[in-house]
C-alpha positions as CSV (number, residue, x, y, z in Angstrom):
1,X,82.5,106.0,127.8
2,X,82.6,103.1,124.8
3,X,83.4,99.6,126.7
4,X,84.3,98.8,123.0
5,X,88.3,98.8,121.9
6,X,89.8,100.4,118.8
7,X,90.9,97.7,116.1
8,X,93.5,97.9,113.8
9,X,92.4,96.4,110.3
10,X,94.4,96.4,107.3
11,X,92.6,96.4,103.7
12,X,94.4,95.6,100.4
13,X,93.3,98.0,98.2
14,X,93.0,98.1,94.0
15,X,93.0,100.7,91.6
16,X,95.1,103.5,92.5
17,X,98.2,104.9,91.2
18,X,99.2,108.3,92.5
19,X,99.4,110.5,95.6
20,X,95.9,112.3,94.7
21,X,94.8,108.4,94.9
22,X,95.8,107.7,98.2
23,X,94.6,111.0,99.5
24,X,91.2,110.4,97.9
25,X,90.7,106.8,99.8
26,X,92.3,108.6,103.4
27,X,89.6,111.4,103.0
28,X,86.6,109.0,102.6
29,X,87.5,106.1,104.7
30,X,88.4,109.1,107.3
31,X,84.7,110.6,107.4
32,X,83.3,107.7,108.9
33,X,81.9,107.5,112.3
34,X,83.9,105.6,114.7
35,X,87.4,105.9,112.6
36,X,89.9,107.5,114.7
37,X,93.0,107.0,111.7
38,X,93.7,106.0,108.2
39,X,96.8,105.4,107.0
40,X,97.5,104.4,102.8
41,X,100.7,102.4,102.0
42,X,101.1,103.6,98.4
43,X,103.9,101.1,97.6
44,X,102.2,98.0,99.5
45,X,98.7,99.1,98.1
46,X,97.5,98.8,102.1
47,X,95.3,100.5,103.7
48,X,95.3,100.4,107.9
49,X,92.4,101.7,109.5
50,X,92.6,102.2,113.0
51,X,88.5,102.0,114.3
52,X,85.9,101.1,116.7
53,X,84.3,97.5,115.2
54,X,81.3,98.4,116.9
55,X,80.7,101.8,114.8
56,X,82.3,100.8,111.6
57,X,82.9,97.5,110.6
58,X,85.2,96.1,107.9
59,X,82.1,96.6,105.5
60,X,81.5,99.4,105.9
61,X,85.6,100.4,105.0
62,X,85.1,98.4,102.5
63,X,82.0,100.7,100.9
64,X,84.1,103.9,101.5
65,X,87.3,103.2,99.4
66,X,84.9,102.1,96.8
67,X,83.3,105.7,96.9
68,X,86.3,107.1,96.6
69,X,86.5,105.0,93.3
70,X,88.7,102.1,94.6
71,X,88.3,98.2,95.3
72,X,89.6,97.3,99.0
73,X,89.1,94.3,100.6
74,X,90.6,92.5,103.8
75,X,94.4,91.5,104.2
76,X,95.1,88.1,104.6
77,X,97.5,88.6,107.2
């Protein structure tokens, strides 16, 4: 049993402009370990990733959007 919480955090993302876009990002961020849900705001270019910190960290969410082909980095609130 993890003693660590899930996080929510939310990513501004860069690049994308269709459907196929946001299904690319939700695909990659989605394979990582520790990433129970991924959820792409087309219209507010967001990305919120719901995730154990301790498994995956904002870095690491960071690297997968940008193999899916994407820039992401963290929301300023």
């Amino acid at each position: 049993m993890s003693t660590t919480m899930d996080v929510t955090t939310i990513l501004r993302a860069d690049g994308f402009s269709c459907p196929s876009c946001v299904a690319k990002i939700e695909k990659q961020v989605g394979r990582l370990d520790g990433v129970r849900s991924v959820r792409v705001r087309f219209a507010s270019a967001r990305i919120e990733v719901v995730h154990d910190p301790a498994v995956s960290g904002v870095e690491d969410l960071v690297a997968a959007v940008a193999r899916a082909g994407y820039g992401a980095r963290p929301a300023l609130a």
